[in-house]
mmCIF file of the N, C-alpha and C atoms, coordinates in Angstrom:
data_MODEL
# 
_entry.id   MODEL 
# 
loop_
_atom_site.group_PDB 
_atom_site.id 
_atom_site.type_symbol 
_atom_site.label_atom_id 
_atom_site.label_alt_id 
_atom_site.label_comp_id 
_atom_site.label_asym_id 
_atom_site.label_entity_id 
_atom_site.label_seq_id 
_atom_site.pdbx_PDB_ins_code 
_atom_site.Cartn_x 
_atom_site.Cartn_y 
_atom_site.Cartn_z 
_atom_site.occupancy 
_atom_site.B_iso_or_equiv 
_atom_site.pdbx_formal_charge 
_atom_site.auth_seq_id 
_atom_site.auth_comp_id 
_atom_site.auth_asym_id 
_atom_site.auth_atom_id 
_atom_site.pdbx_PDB_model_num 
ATOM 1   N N  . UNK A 1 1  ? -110.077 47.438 -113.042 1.00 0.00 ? 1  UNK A N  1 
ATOM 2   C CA . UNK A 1 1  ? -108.784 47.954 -113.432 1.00 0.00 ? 1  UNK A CA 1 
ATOM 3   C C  . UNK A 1 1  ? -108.303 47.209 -114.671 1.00 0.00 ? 1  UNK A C  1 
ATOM 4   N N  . UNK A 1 2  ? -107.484 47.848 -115.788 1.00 0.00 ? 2  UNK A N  1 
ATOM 5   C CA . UNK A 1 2  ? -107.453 47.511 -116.761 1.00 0.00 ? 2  UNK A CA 1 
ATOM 6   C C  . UNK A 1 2  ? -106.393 46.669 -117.285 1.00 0.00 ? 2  UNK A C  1 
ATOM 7   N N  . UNK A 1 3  ? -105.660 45.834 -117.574 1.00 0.00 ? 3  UNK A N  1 
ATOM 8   C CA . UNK A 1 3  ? -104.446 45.228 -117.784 1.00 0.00 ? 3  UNK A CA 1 
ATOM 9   C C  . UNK A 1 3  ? -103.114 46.234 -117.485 1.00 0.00 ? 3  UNK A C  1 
ATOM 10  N N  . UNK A 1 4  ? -103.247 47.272 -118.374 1.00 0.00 ? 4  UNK A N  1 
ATOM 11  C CA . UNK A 1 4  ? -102.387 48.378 -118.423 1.00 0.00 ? 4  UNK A CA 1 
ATOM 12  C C  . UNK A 1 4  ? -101.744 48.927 -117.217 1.00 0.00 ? 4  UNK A C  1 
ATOM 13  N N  . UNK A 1 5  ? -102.660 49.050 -116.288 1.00 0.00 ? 5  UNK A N  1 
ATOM 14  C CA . UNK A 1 5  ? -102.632 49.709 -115.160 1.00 0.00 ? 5  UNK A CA 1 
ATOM 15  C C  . UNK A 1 5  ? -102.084 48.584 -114.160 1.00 0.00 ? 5  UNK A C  1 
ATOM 16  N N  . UNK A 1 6  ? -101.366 47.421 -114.160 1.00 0.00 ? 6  UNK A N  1 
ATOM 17  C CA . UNK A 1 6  ? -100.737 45.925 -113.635 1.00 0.00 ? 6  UNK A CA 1 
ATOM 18  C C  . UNK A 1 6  ? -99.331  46.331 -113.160 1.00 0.00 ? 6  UNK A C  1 
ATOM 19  N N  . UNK A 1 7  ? -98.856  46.137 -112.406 1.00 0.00 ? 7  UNK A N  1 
ATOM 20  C CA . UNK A 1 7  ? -97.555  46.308 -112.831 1.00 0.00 ? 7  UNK A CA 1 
ATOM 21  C C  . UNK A 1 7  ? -97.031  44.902 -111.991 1.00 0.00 ? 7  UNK A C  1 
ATOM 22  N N  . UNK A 1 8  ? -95.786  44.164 -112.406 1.00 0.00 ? 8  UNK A N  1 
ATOM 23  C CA . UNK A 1 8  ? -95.276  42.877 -112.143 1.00 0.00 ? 8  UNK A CA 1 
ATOM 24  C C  . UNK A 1 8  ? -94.000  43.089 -110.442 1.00 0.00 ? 8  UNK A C  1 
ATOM 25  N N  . UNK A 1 9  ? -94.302  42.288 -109.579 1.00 0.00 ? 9  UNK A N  1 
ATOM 26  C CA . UNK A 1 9  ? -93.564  42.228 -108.707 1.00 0.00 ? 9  UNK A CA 1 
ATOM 27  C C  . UNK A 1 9  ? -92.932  41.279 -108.612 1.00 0.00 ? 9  UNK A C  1 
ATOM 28  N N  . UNK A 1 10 ? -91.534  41.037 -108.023 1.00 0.00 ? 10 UNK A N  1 
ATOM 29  C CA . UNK A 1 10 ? -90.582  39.749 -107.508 1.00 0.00 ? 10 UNK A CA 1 
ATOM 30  C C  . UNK A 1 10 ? -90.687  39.916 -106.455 1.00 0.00 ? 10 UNK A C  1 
ATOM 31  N N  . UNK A 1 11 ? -91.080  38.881 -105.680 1.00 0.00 ? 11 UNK A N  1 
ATOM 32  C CA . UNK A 1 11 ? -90.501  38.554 -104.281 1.00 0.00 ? 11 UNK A CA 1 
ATOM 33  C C  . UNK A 1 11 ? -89.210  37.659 -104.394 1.00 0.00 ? 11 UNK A C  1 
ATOM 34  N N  . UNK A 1 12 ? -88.603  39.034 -103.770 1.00 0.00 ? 12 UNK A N  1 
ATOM 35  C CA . UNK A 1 12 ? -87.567  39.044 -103.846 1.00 0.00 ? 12 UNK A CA 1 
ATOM 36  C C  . UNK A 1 12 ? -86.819  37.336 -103.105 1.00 0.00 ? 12 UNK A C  1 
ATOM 37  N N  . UNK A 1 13 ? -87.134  37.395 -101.946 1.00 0.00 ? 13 UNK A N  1 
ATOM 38  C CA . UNK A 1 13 ? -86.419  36.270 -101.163 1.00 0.00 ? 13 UNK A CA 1 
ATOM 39  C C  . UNK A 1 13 ? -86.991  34.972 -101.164 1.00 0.00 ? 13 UNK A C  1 
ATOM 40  N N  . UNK A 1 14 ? -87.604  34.891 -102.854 1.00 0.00 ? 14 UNK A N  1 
ATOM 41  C CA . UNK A 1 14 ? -88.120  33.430 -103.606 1.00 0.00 ? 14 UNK A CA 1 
ATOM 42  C C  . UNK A 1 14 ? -87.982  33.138 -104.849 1.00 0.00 ? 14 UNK A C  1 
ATOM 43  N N  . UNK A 1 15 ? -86.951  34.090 -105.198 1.00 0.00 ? 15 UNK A N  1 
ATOM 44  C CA . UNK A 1 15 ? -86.553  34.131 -106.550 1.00 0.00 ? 15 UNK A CA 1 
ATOM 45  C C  . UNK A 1 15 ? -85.462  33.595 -106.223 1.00 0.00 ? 15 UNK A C  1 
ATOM 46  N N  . UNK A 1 16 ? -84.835  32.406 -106.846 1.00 0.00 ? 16 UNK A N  1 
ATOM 47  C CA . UNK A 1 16 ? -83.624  31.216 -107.029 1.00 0.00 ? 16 UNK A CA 1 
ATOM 48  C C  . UNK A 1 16 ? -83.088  32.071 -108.312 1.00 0.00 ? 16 UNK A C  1 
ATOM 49  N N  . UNK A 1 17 ? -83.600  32.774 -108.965 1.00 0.00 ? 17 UNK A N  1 
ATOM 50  C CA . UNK A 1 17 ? -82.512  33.107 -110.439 1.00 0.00 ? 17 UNK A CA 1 
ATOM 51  C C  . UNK A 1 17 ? -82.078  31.883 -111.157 1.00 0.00 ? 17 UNK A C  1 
ATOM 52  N N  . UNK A 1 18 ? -83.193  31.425 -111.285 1.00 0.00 ? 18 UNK A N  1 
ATOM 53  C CA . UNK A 1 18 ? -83.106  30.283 -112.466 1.00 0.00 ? 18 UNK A CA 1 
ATOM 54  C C  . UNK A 1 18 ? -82.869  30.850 -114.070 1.00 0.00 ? 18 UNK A C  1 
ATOM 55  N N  . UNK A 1 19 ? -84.072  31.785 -114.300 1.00 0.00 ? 19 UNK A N  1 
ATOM 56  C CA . UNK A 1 19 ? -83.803  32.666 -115.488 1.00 0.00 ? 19 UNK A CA 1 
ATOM 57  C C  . UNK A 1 19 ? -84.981  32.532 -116.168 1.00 0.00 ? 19 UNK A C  1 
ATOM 58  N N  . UNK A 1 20 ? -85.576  31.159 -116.021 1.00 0.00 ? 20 UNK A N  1 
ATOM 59  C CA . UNK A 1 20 ? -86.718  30.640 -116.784 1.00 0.00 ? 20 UNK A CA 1 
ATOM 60  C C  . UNK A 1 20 ? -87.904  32.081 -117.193 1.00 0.00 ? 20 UNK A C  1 
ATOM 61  N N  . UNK A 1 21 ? -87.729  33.171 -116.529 1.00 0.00 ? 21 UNK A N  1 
ATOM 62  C CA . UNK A 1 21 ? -88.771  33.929 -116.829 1.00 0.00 ? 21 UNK A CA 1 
ATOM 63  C C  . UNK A 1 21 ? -88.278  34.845 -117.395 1.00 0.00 ? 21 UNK A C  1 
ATOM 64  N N  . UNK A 1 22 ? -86.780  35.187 -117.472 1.00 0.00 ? 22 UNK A N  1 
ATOM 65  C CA . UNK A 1 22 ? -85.913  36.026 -117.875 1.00 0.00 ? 22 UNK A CA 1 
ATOM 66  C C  . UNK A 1 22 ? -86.063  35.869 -119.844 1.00 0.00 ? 22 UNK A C  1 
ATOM 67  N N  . UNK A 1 23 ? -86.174  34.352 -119.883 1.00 0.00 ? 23 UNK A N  1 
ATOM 68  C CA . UNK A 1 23 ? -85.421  33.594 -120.907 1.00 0.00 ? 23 UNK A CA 1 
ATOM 69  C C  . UNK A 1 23 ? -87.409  33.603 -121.899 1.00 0.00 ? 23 UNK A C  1 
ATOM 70  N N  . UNK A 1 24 ? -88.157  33.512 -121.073 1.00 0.00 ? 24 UNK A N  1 
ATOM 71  C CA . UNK A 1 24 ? -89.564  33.508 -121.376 1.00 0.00 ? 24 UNK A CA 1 
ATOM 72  C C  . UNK A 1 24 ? -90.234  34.487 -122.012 1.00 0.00 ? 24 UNK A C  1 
ATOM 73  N N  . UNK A 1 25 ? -89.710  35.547 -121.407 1.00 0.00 ? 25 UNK A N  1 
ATOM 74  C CA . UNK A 1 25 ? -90.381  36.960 -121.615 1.00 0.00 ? 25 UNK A CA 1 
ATOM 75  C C  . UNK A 1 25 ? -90.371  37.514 -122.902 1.00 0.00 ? 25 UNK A C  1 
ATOM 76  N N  . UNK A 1 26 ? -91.135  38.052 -123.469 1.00 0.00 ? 26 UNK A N  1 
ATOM 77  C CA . UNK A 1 26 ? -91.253  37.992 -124.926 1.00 0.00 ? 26 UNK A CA 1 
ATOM 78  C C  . UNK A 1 26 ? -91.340  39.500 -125.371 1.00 0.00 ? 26 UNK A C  1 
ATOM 79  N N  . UNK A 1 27 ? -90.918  40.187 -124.247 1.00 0.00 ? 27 UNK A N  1 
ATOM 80  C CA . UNK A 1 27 ? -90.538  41.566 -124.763 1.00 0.00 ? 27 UNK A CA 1 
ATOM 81  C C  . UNK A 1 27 ? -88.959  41.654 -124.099 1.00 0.00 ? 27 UNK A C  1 
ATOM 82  N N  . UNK A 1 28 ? -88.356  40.897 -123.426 1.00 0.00 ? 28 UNK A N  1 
ATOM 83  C CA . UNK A 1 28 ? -86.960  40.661 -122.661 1.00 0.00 ? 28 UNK A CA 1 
ATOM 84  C C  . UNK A 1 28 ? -87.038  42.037 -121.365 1.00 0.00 ? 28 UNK A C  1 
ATOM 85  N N  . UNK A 1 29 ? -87.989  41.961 -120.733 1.00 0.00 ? 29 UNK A N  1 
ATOM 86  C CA . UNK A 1 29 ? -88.188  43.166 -119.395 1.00 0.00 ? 29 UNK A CA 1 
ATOM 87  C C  . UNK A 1 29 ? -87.115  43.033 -118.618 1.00 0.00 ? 29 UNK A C  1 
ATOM 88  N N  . UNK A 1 30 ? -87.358  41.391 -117.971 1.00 0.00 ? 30 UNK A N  1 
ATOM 89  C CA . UNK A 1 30 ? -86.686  40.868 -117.325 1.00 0.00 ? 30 UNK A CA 1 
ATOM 90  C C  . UNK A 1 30 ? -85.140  40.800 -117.418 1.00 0.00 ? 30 UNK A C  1 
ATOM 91  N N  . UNK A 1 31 ? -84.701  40.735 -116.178 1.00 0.00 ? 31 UNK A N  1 
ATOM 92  C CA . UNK A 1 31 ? -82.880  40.458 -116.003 1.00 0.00 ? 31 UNK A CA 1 
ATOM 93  C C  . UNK A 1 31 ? -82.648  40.094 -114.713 1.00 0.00 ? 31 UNK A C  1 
ATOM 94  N N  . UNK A 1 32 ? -81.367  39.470 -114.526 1.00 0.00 ? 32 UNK A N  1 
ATOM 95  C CA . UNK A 1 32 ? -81.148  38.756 -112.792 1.00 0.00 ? 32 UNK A CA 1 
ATOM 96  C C  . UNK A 1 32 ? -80.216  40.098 -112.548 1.00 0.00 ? 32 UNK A C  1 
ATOM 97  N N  . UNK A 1 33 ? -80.975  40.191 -111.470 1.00 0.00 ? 33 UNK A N  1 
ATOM 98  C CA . UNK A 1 33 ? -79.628  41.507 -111.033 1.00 0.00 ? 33 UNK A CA 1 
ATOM 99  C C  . UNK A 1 33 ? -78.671  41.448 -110.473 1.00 0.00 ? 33 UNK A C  1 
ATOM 100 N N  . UNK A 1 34 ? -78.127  42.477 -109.504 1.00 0.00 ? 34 UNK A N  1 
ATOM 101 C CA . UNK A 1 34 ? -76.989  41.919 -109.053 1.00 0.00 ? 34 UNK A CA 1 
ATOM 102 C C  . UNK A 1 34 ? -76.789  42.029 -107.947 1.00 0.00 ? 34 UNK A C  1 
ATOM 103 N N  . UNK A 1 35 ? -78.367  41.817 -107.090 1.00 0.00 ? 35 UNK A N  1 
ATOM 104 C CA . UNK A 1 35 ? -78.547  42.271 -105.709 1.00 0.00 ? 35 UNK A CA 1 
ATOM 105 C C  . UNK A 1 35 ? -78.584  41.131 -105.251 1.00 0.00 ? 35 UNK A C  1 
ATOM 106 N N  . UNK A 1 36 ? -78.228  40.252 -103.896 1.00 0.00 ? 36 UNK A N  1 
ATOM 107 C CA . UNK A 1 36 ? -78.375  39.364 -103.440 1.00 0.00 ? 36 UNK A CA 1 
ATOM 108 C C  . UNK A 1 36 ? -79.571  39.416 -102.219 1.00 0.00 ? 36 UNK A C  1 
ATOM 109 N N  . UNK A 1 37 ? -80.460  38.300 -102.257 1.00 0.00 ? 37 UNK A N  1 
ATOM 110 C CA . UNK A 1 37 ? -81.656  37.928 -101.649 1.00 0.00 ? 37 UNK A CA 1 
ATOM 111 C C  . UNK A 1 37 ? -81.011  37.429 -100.067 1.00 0.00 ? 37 UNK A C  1 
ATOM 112 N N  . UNK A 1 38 ? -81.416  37.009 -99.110  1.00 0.00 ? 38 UNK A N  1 
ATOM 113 C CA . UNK A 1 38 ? -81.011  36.405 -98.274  1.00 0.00 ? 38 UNK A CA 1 
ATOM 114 C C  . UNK A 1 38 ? -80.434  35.340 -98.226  1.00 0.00 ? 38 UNK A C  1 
ATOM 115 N N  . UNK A 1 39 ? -80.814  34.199 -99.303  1.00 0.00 ? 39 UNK A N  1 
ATOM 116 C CA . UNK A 1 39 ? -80.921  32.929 -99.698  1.00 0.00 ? 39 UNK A CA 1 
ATOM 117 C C  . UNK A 1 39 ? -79.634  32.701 -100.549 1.00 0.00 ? 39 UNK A C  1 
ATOM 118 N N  . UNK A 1 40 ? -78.855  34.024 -100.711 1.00 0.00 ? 40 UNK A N  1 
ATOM 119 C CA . UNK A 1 40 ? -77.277  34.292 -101.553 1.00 0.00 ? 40 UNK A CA 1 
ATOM 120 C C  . UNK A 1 40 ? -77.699  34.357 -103.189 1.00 0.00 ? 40 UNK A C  1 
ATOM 121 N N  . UNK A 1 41 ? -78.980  34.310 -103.670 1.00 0.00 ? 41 UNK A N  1 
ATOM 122 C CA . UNK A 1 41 ? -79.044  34.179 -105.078 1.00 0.00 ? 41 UNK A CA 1 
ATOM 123 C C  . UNK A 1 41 ? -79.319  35.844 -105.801 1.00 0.00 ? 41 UNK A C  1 
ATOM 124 N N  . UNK A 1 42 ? -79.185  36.176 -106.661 1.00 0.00 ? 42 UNK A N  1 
ATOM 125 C CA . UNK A 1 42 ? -79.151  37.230 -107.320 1.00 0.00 ? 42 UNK A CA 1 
ATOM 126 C C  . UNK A 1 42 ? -80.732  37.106 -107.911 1.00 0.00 ? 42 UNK A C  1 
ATOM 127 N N  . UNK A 1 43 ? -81.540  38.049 -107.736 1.00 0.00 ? 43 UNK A N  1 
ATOM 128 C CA . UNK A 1 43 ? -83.053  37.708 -107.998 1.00 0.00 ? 43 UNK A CA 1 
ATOM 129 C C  . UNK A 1 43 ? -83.396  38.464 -109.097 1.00 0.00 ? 43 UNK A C  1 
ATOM 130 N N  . UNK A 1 44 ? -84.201  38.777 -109.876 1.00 0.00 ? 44 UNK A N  1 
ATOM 131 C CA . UNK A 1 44 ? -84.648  38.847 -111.217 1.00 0.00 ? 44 UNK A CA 1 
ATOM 132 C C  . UNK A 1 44 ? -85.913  40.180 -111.153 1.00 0.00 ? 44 UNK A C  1 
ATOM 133 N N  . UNK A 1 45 ? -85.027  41.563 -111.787 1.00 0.00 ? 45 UNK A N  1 
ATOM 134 C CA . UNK A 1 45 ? -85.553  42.618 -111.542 1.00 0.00 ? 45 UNK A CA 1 
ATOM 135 C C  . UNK A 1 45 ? -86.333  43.179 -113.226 1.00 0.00 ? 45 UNK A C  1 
ATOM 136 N N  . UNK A 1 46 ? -87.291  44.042 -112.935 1.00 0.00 ? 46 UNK A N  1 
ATOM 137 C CA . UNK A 1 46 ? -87.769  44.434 -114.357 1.00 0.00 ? 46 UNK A CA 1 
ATOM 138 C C  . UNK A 1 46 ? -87.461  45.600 -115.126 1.00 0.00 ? 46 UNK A C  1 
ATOM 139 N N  . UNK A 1 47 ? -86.308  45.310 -115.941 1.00 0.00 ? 47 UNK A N  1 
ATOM 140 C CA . UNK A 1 47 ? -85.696  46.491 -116.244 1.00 0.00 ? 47 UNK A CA 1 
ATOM 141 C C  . UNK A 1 47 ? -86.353  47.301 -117.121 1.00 0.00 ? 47 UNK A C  1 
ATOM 142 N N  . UNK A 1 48 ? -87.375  47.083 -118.128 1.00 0.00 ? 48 UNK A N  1 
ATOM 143 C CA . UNK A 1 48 ? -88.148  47.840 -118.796 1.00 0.00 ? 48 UNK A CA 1 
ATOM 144 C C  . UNK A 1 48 ? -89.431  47.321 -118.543 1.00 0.00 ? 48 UNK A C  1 
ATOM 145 N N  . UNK A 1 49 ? -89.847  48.352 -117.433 1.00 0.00 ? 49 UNK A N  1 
ATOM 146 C CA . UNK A 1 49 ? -90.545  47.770 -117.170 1.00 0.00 ? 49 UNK A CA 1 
ATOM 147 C C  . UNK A 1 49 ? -91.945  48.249 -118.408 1.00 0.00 ? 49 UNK A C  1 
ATOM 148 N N  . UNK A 1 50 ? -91.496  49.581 -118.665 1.00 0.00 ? 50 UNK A N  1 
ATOM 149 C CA . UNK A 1 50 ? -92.936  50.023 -119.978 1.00 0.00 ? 50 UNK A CA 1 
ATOM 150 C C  . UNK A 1 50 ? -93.083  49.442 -120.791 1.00 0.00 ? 50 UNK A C  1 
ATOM 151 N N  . UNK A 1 51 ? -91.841  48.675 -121.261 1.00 0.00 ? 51 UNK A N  1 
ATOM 152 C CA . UNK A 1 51 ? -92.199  47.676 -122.288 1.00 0.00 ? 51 UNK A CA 1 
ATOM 153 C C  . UNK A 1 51 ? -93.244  46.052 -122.074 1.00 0.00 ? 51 UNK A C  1 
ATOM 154 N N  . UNK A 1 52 ? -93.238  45.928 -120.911 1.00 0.00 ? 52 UNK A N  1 
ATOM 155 C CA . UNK A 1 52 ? -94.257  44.764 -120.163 1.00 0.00 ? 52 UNK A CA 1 
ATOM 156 C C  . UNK A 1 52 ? -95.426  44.781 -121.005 1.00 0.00 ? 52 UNK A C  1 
ATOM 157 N N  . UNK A 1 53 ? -95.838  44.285 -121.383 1.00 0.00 ? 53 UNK A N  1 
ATOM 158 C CA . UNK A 1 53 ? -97.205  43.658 -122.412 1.00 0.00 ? 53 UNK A CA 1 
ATOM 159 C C  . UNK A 1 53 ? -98.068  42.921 -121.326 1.00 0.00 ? 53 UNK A C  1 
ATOM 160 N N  . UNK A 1 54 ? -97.590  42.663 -120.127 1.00 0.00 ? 54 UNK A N  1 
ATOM 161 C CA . UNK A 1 54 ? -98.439  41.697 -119.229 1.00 0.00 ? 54 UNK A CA 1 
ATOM 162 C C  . UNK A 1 54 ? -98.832  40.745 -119.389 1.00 0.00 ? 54 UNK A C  1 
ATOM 163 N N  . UNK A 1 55 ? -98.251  39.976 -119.949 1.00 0.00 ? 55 UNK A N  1 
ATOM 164 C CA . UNK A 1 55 ? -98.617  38.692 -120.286 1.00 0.00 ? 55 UNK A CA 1 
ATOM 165 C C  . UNK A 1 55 ? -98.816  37.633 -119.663 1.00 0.00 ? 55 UNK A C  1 
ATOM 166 N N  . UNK A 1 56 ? -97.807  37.371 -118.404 1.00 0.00 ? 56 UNK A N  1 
ATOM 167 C CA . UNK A 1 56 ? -98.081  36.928 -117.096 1.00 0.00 ? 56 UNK A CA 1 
ATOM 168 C C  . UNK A 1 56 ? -97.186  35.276 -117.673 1.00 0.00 ? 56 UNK A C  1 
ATOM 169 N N  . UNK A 1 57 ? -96.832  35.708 -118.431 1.00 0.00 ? 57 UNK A N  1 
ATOM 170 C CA . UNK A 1 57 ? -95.776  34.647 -119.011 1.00 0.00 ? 57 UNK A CA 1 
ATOM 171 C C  . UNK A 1 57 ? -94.669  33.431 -117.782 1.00 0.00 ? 57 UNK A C  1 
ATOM 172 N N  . UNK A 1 58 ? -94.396  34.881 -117.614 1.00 0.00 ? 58 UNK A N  1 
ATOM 173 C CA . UNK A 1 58 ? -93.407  34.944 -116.518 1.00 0.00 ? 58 UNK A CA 1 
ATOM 174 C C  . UNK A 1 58 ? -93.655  34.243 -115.022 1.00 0.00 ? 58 UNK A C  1 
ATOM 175 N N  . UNK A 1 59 ? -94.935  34.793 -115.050 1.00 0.00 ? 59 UNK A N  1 
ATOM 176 C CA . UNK A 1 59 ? -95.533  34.005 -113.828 1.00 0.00 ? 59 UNK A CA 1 
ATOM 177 C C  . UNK A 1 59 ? -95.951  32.528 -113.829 1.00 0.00 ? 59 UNK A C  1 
ATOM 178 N N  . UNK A 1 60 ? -96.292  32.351 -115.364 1.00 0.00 ? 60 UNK A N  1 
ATOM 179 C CA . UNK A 1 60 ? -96.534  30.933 -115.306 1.00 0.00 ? 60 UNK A CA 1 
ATOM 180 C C  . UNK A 1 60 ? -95.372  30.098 -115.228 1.00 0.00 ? 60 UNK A C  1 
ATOM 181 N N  . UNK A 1 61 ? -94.403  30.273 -115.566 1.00 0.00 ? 61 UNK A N  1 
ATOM 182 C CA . UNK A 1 61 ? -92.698  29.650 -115.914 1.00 0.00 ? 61 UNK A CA 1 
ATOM 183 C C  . UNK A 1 61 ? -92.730  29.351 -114.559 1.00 0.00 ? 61 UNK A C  1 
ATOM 184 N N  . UNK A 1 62 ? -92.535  30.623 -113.458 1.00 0.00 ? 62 UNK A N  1 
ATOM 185 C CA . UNK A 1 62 ? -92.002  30.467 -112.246 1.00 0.00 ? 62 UNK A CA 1 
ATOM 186 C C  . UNK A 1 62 ? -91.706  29.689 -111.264 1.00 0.00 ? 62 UNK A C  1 
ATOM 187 N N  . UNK A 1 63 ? -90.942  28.606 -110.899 1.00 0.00 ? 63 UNK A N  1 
ATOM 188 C CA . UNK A 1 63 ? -91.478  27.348 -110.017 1.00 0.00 ? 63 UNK A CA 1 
ATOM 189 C C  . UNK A 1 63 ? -91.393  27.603 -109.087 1.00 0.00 ? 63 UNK A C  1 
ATOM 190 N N  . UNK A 1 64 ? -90.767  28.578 -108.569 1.00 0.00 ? 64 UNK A N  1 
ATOM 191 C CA . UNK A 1 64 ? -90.726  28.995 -106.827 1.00 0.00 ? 64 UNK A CA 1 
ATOM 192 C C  . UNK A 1 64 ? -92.234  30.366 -106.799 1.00 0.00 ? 64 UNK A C  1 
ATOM 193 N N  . UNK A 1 65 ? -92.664  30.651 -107.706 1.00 0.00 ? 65 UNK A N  1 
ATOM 194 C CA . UNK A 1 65 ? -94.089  31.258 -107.165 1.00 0.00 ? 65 UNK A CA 1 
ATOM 195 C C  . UNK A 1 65 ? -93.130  32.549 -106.814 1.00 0.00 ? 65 UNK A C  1 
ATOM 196 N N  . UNK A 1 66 ? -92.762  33.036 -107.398 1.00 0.00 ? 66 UNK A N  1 
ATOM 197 C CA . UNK A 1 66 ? -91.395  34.136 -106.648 1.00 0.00 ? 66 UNK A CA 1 
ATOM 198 C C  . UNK A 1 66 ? -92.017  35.867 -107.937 1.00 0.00 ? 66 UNK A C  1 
ATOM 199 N N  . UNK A 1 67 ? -92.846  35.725 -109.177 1.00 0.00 ? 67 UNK A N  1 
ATOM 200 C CA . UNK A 1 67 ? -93.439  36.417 -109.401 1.00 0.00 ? 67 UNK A CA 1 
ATOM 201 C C  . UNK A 1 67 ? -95.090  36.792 -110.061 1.00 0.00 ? 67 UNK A C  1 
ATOM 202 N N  . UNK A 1 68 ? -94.938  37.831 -109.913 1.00 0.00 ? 68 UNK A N  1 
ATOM 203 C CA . UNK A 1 68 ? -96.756  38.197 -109.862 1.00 0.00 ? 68 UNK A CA 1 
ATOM 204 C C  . UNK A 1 68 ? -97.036  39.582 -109.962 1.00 0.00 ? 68 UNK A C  1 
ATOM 205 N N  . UNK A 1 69 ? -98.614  40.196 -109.731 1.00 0.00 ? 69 UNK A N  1 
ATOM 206 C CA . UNK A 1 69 ? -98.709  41.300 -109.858 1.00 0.00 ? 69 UNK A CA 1 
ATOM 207 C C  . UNK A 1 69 ? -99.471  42.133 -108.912 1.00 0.00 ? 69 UNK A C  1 
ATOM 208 N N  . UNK A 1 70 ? -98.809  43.092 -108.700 1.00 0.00 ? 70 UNK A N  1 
ATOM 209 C CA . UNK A 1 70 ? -99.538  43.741 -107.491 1.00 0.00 ? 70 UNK A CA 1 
ATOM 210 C C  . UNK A 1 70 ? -100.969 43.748 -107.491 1.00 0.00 ? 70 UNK A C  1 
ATOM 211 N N  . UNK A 1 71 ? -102.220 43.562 -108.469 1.00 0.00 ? 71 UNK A N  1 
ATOM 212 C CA . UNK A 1 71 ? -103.284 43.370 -108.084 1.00 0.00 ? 71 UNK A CA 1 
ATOM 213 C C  . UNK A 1 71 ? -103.378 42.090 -109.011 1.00 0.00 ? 71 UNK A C  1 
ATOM 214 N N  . UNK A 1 72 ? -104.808 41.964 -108.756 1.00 0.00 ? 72 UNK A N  1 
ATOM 215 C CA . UNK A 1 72 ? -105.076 40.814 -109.974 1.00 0.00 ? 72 UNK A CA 1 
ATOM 216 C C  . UNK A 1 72 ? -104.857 40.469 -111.169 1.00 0.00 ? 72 UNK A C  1 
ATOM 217 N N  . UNK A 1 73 ? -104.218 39.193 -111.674 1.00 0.00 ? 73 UNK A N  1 
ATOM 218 C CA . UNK A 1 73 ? -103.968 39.777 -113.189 1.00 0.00 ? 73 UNK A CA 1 
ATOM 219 C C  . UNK A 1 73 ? -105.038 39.395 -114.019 1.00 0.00 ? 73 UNK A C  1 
ATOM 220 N N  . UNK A 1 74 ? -105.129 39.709 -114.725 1.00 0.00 ? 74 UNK A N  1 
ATOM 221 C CA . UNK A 1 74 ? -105.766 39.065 -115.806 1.00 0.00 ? 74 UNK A CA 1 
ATOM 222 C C  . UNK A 1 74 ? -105.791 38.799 -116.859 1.00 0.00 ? 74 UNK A C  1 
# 
């Protein structure tokens, strides 16, 4: 499967909304929304998401491990 075909997930109830991936992202996909997690924090949804380049940027920033991609990335 090809990069293209990736698409990026939050788990949701490990996202702290720090921003660090928000603030990382180098096409700006990312945003904290305004949904609350269990944990009371507002978690970090992908608002464009077609614009995603996959870079996996985001995932590396992450310190709670809170995003990733539904299959392997690469």
């Amino acid at each position: 499967m090809g990069k293209e075909n990736l698409k990026h997930m939050v788990a949701m109830e490990r996202c702290k909304s720090c921003g660090l991936c928000v603030t990382a992202c180098p096409k700006q996909t990312l945003v904290i929304g305004d949904n609350l997690n269990a944990q009371g924090y507002a978690y970090v949804v992908q608002m464009k998401p077609l614009d995603c380049v996959k870079c996996n940027i985001c995932r590396i920033v992450c310190p709670d491990v809170a995003i990733g991609c539904i299959d392997t990335c690469a």
